[in-house]
N, C-alpha and C positions, 0 to 999 in steps of 0.2 A: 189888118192886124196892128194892133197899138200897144206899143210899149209899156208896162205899167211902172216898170221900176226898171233900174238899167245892174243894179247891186246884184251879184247872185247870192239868192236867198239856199239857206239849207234846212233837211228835214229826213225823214226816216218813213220809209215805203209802208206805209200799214194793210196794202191790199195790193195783188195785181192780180187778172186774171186772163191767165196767158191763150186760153182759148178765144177772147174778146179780143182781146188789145189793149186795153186800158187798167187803170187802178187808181189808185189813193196816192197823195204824199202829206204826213202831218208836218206842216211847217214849225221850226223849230223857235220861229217868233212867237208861236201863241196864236195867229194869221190864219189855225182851222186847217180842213182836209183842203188841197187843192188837187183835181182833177188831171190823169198826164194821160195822152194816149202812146201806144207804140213807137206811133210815127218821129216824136219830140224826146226820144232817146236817143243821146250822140253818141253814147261808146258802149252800147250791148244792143242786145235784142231786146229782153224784156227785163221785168226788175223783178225782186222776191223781197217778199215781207221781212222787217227788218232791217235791209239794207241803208246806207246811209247816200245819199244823195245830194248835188245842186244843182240848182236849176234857175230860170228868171221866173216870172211870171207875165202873161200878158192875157188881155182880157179876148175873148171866145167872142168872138163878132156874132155867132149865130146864135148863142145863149148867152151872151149878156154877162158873162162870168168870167173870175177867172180860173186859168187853167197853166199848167207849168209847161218850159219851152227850155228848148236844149241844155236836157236835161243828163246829169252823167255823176256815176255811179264813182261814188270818192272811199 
């Protein structure tokens, strides 16, 4: 797992779905949806649309993408 940026970036939850694990977060750079699962939320369980967020980013070794990482609901 590799680091992509060490800055926590912010953004605003446009999707979760809490029966998967996973959802959206629009980054608030302009930087697009970035991908969060369950597991890379530090202080809840899951997130809801709307909320506001930070998180880092780092790239997804198995998909080549990136995806957000401890991630915590401000």
């Amino acid at each position: 797992e590799q680091r992509a940026n060490k800055k926590m970036a912010q953004g605003v939850v446009v999707g979760f779905k809490d029966d998967r694990g996973f959802g959206f977060i629009r980054r608030d750079d302009g930087g697009g949806d970035v991908f969060v699962h369950a597991r890379d939320i530090a202080n809840a369980d899951k997130l809801n649309q709307g909320q506001r967020v930070s998180f880092e980013t780092v790239t997804d070794e198995k998909r080549g993408k990136l995806r957000a990482d401890r991630v915590r609901v401000i």
